[in-house]
KOLVO-896278 format. One record per residue (C-alpha): residue in three letters; x, y, z. Coordinates in steps of 0.001 Angstrom, whole numbers, plus 500000, padded with zeros to 6 digits. Layout:
<nodes>
ALAXYZ
...
</nodes>
This chain:
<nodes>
UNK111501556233228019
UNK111574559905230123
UNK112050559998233581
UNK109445562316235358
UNK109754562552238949
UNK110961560067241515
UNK108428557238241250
UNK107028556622237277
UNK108078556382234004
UNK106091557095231166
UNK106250556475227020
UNK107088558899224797
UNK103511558784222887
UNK101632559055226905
UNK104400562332227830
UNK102708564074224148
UNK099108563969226376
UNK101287565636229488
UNK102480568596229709
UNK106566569387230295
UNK106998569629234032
UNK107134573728235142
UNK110757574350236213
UNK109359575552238934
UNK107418572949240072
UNK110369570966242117
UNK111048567668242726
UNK108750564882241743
UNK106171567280240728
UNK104114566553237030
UNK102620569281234964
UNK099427568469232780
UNK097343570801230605
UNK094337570136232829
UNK096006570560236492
UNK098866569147238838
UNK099125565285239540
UNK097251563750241808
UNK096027565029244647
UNK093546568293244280
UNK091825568465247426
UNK092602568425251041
UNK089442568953253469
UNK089062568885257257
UNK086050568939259006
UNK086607568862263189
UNK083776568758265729
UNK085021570205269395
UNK083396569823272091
UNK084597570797275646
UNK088018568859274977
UNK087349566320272567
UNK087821566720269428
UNK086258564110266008
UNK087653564995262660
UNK087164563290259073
UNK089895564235256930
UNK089108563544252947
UNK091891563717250314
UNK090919564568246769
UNK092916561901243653
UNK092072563484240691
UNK093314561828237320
UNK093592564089234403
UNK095594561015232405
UNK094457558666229799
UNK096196555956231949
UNK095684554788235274
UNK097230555765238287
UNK098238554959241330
UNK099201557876244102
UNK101172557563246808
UNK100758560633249431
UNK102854561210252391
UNK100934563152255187
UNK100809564374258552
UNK097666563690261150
UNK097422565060264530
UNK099805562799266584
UNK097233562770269838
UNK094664561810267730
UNK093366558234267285
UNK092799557000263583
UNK089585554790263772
UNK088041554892260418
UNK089173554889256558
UNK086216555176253565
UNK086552555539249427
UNK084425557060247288
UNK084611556276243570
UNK082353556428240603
UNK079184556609243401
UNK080418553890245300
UNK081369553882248530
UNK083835551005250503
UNK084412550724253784
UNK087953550552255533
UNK089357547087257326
UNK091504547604260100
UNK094014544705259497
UNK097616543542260339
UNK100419545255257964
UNK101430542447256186
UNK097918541341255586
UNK096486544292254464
UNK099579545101251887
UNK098988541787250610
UNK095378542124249937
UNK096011545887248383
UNK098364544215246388
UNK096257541594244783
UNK093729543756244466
UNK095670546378242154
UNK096763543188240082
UNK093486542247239349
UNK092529545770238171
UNK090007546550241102
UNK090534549953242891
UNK091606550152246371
UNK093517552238248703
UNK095620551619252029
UNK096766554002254819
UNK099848553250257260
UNK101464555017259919
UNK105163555452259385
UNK105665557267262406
UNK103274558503264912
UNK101296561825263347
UNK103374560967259800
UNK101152558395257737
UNK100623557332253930
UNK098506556429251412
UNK098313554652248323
UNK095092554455245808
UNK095414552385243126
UNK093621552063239548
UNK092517555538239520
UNK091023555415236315
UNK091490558369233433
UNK089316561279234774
UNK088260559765237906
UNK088343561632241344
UNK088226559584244588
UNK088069560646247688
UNK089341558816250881
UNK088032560027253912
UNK089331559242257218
UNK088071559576260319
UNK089915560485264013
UNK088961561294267519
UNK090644562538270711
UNK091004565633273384
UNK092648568390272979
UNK095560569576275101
UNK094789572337277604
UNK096902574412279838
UNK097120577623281347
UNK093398577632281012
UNK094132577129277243
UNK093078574213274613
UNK094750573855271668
UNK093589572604268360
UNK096807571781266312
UNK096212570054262718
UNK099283569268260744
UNK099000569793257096
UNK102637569322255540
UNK105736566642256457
UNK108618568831256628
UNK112233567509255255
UNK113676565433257832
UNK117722564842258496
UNK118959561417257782
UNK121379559938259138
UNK123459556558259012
UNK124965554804255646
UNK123237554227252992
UNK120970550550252389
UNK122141548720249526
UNK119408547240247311
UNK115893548450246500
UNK114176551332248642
UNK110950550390250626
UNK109075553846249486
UNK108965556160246964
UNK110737559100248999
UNK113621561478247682
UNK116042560372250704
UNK117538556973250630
UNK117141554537253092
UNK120058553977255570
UNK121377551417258410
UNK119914554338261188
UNK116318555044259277
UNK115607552055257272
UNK112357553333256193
UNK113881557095254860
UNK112476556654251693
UNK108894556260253182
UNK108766559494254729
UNK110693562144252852
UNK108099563050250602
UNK109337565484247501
UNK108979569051247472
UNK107614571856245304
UNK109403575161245260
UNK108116577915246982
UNK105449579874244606
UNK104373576763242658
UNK101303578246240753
UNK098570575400241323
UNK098882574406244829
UNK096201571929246244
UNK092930573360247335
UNK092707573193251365
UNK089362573745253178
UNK089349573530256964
UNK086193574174259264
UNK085908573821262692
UNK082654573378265086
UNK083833574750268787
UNK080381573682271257
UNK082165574976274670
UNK079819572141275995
UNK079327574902279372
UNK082763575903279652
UNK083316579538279287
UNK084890580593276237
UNK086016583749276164
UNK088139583860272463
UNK089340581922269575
UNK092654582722267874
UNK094172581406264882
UNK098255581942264739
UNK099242580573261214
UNK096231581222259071
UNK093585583871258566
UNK089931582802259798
UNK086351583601259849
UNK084535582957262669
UNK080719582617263328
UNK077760581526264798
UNK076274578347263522
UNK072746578918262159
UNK069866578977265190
UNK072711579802267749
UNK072215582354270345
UNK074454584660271752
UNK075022582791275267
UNK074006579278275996
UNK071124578959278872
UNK073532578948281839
UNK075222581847280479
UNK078303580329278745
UNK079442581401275199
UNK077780579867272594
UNK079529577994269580
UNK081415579343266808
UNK082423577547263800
UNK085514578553262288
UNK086526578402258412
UNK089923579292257141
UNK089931581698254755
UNK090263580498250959
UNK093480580628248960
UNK095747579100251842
UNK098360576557250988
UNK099747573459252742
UNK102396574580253848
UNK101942575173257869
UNK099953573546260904
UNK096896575238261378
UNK096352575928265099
UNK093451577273266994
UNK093733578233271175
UNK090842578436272534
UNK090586580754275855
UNK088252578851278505
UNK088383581943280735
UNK090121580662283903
UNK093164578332284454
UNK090166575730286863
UNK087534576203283982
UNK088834572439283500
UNK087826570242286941
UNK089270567434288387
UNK086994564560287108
UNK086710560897286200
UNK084791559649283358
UNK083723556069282934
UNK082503554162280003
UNK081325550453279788
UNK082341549139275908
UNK079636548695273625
UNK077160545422274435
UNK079255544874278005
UNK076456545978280088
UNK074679542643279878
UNK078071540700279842
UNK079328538174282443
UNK082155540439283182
UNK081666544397282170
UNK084277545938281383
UNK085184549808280224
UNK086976552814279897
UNK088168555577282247
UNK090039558874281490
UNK090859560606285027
UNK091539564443284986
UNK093395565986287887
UNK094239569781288724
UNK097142570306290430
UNK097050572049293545
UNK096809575836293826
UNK099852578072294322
UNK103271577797293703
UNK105860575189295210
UNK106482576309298834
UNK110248575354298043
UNK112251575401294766
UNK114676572820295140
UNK117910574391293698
UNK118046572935289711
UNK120735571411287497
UNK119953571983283831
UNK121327571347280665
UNK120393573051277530
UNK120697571401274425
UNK120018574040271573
UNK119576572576267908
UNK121432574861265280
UNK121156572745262387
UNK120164574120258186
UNK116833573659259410
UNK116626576013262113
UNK118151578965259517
UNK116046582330259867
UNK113169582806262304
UNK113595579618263600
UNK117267580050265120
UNK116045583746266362
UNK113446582315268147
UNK115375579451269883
UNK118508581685270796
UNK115632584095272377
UNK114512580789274108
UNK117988579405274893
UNK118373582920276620
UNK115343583199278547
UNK116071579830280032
UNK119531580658281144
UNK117816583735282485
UNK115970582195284784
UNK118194580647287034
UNK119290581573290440
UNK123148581881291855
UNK121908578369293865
UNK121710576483290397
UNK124001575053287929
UNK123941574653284341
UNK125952574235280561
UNK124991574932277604
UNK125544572627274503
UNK124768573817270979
UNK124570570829268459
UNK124453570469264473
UNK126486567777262676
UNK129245568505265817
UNK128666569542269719
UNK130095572717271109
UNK129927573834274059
UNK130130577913275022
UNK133931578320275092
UNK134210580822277809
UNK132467578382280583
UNK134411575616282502
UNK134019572092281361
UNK130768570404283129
UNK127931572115285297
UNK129008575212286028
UNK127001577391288907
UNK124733580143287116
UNK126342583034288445
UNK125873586937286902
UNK129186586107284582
UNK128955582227283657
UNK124957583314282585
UNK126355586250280886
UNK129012584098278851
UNK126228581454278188
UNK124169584232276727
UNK127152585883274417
UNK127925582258273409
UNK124079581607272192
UNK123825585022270435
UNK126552584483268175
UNK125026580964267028
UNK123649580665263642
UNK122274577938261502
UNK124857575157259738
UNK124930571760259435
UNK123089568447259753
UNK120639567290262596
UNK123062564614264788
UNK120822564849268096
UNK121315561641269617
UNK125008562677270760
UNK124418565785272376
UNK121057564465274070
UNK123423561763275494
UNK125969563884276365
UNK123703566166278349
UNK122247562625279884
UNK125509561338280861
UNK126512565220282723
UNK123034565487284598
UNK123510561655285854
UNK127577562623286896
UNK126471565327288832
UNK127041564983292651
UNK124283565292294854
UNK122379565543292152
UNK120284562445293163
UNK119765563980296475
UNK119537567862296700
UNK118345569040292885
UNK116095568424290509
UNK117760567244287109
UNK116478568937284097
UNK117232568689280176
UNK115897571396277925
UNK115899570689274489
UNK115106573432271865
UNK114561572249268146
UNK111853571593265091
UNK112329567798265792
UNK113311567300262081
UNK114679564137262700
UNK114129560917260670
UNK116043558640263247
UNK113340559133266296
UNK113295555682267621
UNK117172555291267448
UNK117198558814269868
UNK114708557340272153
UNK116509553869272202
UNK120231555555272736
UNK118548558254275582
UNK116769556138277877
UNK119343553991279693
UNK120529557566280987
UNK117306559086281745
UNK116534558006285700
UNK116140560892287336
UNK116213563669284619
UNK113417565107283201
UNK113277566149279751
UNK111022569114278730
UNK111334569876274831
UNK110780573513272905
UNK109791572840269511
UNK109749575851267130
UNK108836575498263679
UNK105305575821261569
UNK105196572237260697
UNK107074570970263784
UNK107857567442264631
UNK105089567640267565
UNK104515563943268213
UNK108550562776268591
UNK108613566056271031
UNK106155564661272866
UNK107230560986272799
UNK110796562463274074
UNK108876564529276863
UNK106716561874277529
UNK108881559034278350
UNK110786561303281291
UNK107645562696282424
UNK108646566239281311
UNK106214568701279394
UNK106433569870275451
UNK105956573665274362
UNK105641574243270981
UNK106447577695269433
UNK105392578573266064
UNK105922581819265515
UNK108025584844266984
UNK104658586190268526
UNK104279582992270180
UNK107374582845271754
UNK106256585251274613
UNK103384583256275907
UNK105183579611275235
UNK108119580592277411
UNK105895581650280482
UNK104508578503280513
UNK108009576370280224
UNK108961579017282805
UNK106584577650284910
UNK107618573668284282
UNK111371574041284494
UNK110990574257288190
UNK110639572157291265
UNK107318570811290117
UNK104550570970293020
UNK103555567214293247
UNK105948564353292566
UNK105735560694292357
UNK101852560195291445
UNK100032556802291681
UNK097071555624291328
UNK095006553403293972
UNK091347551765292920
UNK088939552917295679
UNK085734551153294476
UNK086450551189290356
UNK088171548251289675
UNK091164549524287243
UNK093749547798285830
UNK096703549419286801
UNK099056547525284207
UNK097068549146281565
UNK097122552809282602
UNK098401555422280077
UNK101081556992280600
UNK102628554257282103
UNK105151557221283643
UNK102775559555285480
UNK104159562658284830
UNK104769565218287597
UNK102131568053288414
UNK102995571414287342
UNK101096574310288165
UNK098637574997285118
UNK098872571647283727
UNK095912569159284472
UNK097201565523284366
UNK095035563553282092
UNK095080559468282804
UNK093510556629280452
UNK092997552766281299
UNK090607550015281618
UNK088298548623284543
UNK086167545539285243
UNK083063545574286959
UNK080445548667287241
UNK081377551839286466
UNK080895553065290073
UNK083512554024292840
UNK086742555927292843
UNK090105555923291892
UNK092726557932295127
UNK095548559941293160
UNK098554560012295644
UNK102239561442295715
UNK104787563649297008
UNK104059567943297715
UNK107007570112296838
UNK107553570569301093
UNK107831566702301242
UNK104719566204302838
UNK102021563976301195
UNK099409565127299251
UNK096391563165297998
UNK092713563132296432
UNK089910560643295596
UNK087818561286292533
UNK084468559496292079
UNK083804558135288668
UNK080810559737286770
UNK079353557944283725
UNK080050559417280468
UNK078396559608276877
UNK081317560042275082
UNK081957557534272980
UNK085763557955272080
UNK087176557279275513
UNK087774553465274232
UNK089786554459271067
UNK091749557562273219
UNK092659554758275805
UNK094041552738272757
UNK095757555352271203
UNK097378556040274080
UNK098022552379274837
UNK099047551287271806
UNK101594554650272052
UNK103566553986275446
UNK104001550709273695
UNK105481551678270867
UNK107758553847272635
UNK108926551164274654
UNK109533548737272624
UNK111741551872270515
UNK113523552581273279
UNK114525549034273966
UNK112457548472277117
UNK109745546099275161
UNK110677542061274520
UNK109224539906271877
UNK105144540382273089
UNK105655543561272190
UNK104617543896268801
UNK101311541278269241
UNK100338543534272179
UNK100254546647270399
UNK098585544522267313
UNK095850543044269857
UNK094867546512271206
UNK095230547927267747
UNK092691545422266347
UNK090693544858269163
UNK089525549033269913
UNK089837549536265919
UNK092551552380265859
UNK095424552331263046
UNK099320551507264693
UNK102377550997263166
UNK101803547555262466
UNK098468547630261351
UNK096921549236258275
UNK093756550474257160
UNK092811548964253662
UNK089496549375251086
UNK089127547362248101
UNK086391547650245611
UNK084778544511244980
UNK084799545405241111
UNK087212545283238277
UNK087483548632236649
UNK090901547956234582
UNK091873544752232837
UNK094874543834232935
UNK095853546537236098
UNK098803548276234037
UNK099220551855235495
UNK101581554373236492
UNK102763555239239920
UNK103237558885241505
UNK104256560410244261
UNK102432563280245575
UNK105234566329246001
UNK104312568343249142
UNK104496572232249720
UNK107668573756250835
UNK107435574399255084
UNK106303577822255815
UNK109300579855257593
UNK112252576915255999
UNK114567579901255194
UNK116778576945254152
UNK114403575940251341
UNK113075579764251018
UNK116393581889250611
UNK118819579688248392
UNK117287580142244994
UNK115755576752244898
UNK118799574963245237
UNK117217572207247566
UNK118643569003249207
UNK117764566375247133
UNK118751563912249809
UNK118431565035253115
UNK121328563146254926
UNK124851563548256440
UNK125335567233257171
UNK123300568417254387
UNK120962570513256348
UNK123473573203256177
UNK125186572426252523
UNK122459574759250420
UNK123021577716252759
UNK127184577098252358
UNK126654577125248931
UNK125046580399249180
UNK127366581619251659
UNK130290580746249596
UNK129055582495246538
UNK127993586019247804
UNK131376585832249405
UNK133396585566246178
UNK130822587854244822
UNK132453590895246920
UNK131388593706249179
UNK127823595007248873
UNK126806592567245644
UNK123719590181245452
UNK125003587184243538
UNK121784584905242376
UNK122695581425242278
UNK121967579350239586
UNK118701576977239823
UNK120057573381239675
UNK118093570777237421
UNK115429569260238953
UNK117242565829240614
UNK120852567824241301
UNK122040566963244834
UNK123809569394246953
UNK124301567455249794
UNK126767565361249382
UNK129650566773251203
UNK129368567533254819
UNK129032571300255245
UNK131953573308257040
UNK131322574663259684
UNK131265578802259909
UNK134287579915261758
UNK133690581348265262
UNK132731584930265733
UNK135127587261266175
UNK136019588494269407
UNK133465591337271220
UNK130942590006268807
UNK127637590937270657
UNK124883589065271604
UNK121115589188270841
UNK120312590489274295
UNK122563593104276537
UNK123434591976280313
UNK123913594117283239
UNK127479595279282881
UNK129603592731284856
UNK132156594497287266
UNK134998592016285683
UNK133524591720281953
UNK133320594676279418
UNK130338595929278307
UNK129589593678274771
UNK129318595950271225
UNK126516595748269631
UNK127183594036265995
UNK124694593251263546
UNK122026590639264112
UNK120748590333260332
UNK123117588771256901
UNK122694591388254550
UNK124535593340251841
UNK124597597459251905
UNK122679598242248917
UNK123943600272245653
UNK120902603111246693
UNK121860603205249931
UNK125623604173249224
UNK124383606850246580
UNK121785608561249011
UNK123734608421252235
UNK126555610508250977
UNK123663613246249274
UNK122272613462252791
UNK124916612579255303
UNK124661614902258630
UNK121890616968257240
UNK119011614741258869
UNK116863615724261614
UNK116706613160265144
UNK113858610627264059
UNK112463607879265943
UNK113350604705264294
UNK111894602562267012
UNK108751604248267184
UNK107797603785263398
UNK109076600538263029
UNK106921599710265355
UNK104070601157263941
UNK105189599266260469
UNK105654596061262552
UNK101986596107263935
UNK100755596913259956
UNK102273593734258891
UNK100718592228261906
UNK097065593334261425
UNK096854592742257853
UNK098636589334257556
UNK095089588156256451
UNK094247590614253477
UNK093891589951250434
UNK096693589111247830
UNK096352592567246294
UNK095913594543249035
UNK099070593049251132
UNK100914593445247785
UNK100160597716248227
UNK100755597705252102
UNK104393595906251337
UNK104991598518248408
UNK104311601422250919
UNK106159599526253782
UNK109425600020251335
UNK108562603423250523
UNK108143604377254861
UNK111530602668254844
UNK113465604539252429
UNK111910607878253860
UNK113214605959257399
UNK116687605166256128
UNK117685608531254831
UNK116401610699258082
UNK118725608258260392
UNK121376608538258390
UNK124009610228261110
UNK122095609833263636
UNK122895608332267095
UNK121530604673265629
UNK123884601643264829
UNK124734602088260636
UNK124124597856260744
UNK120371598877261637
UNK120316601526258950
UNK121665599097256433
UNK119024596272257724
UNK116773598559257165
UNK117936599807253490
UNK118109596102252380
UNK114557595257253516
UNK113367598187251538
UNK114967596757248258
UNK114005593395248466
UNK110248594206249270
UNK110533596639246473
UNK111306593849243772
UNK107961593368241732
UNK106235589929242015
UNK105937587445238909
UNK102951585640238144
UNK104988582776238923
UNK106107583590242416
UNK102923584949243767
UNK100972583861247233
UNK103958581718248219
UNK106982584750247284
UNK104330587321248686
UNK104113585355252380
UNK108018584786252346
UNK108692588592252264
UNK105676589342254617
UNK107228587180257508
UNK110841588641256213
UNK109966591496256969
UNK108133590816259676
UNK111432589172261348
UNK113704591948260067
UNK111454594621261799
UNK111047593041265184
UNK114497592092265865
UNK115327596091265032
UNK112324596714267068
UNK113911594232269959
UNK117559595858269379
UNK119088596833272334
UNK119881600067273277
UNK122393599825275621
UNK121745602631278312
UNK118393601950278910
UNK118117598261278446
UNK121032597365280952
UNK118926597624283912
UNK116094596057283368
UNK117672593164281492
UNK118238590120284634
UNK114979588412285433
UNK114903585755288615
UNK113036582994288829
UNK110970583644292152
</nodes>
């Protein structure tokens, strides 16, 4: 027998039909003559309009095999979204879905398999991370599952978003090992903290794998009267246009719709995200929309469904109470490149923004917690040199280690709770800035919220295939806001808006009180009404008896103490998803209590009865389809595991020569970038040592990595402070891990002093917006605009040299010019060609961003107002 992969083994006379696995294929992957094992298609088909959004997302089993198959997949799904419909197509027949509980439906998928009839099942594992398994996929049969979601989409800032996760990133595990058999089919093992590891850790494909699955997206905006002004897409090129028969402007004057198609040749490797601009921060009005259920009307008792929408009030807080933060900044393997730029630019901005009446710490977390070493122990009070320190501390940070966040989240807890007159006088306020790449998300939630009365946690999440939906569980249950950031040109906008929420919000304590509609006020989601922040609507969900006439009074607390209130009048709707959005929601605060230990034995049949009764998929319910007909006697067949793409921007997975973490637990996050650390240091001065590609189950992640050793003294940080009257003025050191390259020795001592004054911020500018503007060309032609990018850099590098510019930016710039210089193999292609595109991209705007320190002194301190 051969091993192949993680999850089947196969006969020597069935591996002659199949093709050796590609090297480069990664874990778990199978190569065949006829195409890549099993799934080939991914396509998503949305319908906005206004703020709701329907979806039907179909996946693609294709078996090329002479035997049958089963295929386990392990995907993401938006985590706002409610999952109320599951259909498979097969040999032109088509079965319906049946929303059952777990253990039922696994037993019926079960039998059916053994008896050789086809059938599939999808669970959620997590909320927004689900599976699915189709069975008796016969030899050159495709089916196609389709399933089917509804909800709203976020909006703020006169902003909706349409986020739709395509890839599960690697997520830490922690906790010792299970013994005995795993419950999935996952590379990481299960363990006493994340019994279900093995469920979600789906394996990966090295970057550049040549067949990737095909991935078709399309999107039908209908503004529904709002005015939208644009559409932008941050991850993925797009077309956009009209559908057919649309006009220009609708009759009232409002932008018509647009339907949007991502362009062909994209992989899964990324969220794809769409903002949509509604013109105005009140395009969105306070409102409440009423439904009676389906065939109520005529009932005894109607019942329905209500989602209330209120604006907060205009302006700013008359008064910002004085604030006592704690930032908690992830710096774990996971956050290595981009990522860890972007959150020590965040981290920075946030320590910014307080006043000389505030206080605040800093704590910096991996597989250990650290705290900046210059500051006292505890709050300290953000004055010019204790922000200054903070700052220094964060801009020496880089990426190490495993994810251990419960700790440090408690920690930060524990000091925000300790602080006197905290209860009283200031506002108590956790920031936490990380991808969320946790596997242990209920344990966090369980641990954190004994110590959360009184604090409110807002989270940053920065990553292309972030961990959105335990961000916003964590957010959620403190009644603090989530940003998500992902990209570096994001990072601008996102930080305005947490900006904005990190303050004294301007209406506190918010309840509800029926005025005519008869709501049930046990039933409302959230159960926490969040605060009101200025930008931020506040969007309610629950149930009522009776007609669907009257109002519902909103009441609480203005920032100047006084009390502020307003009635909304209920207005029938004809949307038809407010049911399953109030279930969704429902069924999620439950969840999240009973995680975070507030829930008793109901619990689970609670969250089973709403799940069942409003026909939306939980954690303890699955969706199931079995074909009433055998199609293989006898139901032998082989199981796989679907391997997923690499995470766009993982410089983790992207930079270390494929040696990937097998097993992503203990501190192993950081072991692959150790490894690489370790060998270009024994490889001396200036060399480029290529490590060697492990075989394809080796596991570097065994041994908890060590941690770098601090930065040297007068090591500088990523932005430059006002000089402090009792603190030196920081050097500047280099912000980028590179070698000097060979060419770059040779040519700098040929034209040494010789060069003429050039602008180096000026073109790298202009390169910077090139990279920019055509990230959405085609393969060849970004291939020719990276080649001439080197060349400009070359030309750049030897007319600095000697100049008044720091030799570490000459050298960054020399080192960018080899790399994008190497030629591309036919293996590497799309998936090489995007990691040196956002390289560079990163390289040229931090040297774009470098300080220079006479002119950016002054201008550098920003107060929050």
């Amino acid at each position: 027998m051969i091993k192949t992969g993680i999850a089947d083994t196969l006969g020597h006379e069935e591996m002659l039909r199949i093709a050796a696995p590609d090297p480069e294929a990664g874990l778990g992957a199978l190569g065949t003559e006829r195409g890549n094992l099993p799934l080939e298609s991914i396509d998503v088909r949305s319908a906005v309009v206004g703020l709701t959004v329907r979806s039907e997302f179909a996946l693609g089993f294709r078996n090329p095999y002479d035997v049958a198959l089963e295929a386990t997949y392990i995907f993401p799904l938006p985590d706002r979204a409610a999952v109320t419909g599951l259909r498979m197509e097969a040999d032109g027949r088509v079965i319906e879905g049946v929303l059952e509980e777990r253990a039922q439906a696994r037993a019926h998928y079960d039998q059916a398999i053994a008896e050789g009839k086809r059938a599939s099942i999808a669970e959620e594992e997590r909320p927004g991370v689900f599976s699915m398994r189709v069975g008796q996929i016969l030899p050159g049969e495709l089916v196609v599952i389709r399933t089917t979601l509804s909800g709203r989409l976020p909006f703020e800032d006169g902003e909706a978003t349409y986020r739709f996760p395509l890839v599960v990133a690697p997520r830490y595990i922690p906790g010792t090992p299970l013994p005995g058999d795993q419950v999935g089919d996952g590379t990481a093992a299960d363990t006493d903290a994340v019994p279900d590891a093995s469920r979600i850790t789906p394996p990966l494909l090295l970057p550049g794998f040549p067949n990737p699955v095909r991935l078709s997206v399309e999107v039908d905006v209908d503004p529904a009267g709002l005015p939208l002004t644009s559409v932008k897409s941050s991850l993925h090129g797009v077309e956009i246009a009209e559908p057919e028969g649309a006009g220009a402007e609708d009759a009232d004057g409002a932008s018509s719709r647009r339907v949007i198609r991502l362009l062909p040749g994209n992989r899964v490797d990324r969220d794809f995200i769409l903002r949509l601009r509604y013109g105005s921060e009140d395009a969105v009005t306070t409102s409440l929309a009423v439904r009676l259920d389906e065939g109520s009307a005529d009932a005894k008792e109607p019942a329905g469904t209500f989602v209330l929408t209120v604006l907060p009030p205009s302006g700013d807080a008359a008064s910002a109470r004085p604030l006592d933060v704690v930032l908690v900044l992830d710096r774990s393997g996971s956050m290595e490149g981009w990522k860890m730029v972007a959150a020590r630019r965040a981290a920075g901005r946030i320590v910014d923004s307080l006043t000389g009446a505030d206080r605040f710490t800093v704590l910096a977390f991996d597989h250990t917690v650290e705290t900046a070493p210059l500051l006292p122990a505890g709050l300290v009070e953000a004055t010019d040199r204790h922000r200054f320190r903070a700052i220094e501390h964060l801009a020496q940070m880089d990426a190490r280690g495993g994810t251990e966040m419960a700790e440090p989240l408690r920690q930060a807890a524990v000091l925000l709770a300790a602080a006197p007159d905290a209860a009283d006088a200031r506002d108590r306020v956790l920031v936490l800035v990380t991808d969320g790449q946790v596997g242990n998300e209920d344990q966090i939630l369980e641990s954190l919220a004994p110590h959360l009365g009184g604090v409110r946690v807002h989270t940053i999440g920065i990553d292309r295939a972030v961990n959105a939906a335990f961000l916003e569980r964590l957010a959620r249950v403190s009644g603090g806001r989530c940003e998500l950031v992902e990209s570096e040109d994001r990072l601008d906008d996102a930080m305005a808006q947490i900006h904005r929420r990190i303050g004294t919000p301007l209406v506190t304590g918010l309840s509800l009180l029926p005025d005519g509609l008869a709501i049930d006020l046990a039933g409302v989601e959230p159960s926490r009404l969040p605060d009101l922040f200025a930008g931020a609507p506040l969007v309610v969900s629950g149930r009522f008896k009776g007609e669907p006439a009257g109002a519902v009074q909103v009441r609480g607390s203005a920032a100047d103490g006084t009390e502020w209130q307003t009635s909304v009048t209920a207005a029938v709707s004809a949307d038809a998803g407010l049911a399953a959005y109030w279930a969704r929601g429902r069924v999620r605060d439950l969840e999240d209590g009973f995680a975070s230990g507030r829930g008793d034995e109901s619990t689970e049949s609670r969250i089973i009865e709403v799940s069942l009764a409003f026909g939306v998929l939980c954690r303890f319910t699955s969706f199931v389809a079995v074909d009433s007909r055998v199609v293989n006697e006898g139901g032998e067949m082989k199981r796989v595991t679907q391997p997923v793409d690499s995470p766009s921007g993982w410089d983790m997975l992207a930079d270390t020569d494929g040696v990937f973490p097998s097993a992503l637990g203990g501190a192993s996050f950081g072991a692959p970038m150790e490894k690489k650390r370790s060998a270009r240091a024994a490889a001396g001065p200036g060399a480029r040592p290529s490590l060697p590609r492990p075989a394809a189950r080796a596991n570097y992640c065994s041994a908890p990595a060590t941690p770098p050793a601090p930065a040297a003294p007068g090591s500088a940080p990523m932005f430059l402070p006002a000089p402090s009257p009792s603190l030196p003025a920081p050097q500047i050191q280099p912000e980028f891990d590179f070698e000097v390259p060979e060419f770059l020795r040779e040519e700098r001592a040929v034209v040494g002093a010789q060069s003429q004054s050039v602008d180096v911020r000026a073109r790298i500018s202009t390169l910077l917006e090139r990279l920019r503007t055509n990230v959405s060309a085609p393969y060849a032609e970004r291939v020719g605009y990276l080649v001439e990018i080197a060349a400009e850099l070359r030309r750049i590098v030897l007319e600095a040299v000697g100049q008044a510019i720091p030799p570490e930016q000459i050298e960054a710039l020399g080192t960018l010019a080899e790399e994008l210089e190497q030629p591309l193999s036919d293996v590497a292609g799309q998936g090489e060609l995007d990691r040196r595109w956002q390289h560079a991209v990163t390289v040229l705007a931090g040297l774009a961003e470098a300080p220079e320190p006479p002119r950016r002194a002054a201008s550098f301190w920003k107060r929050r107002s």
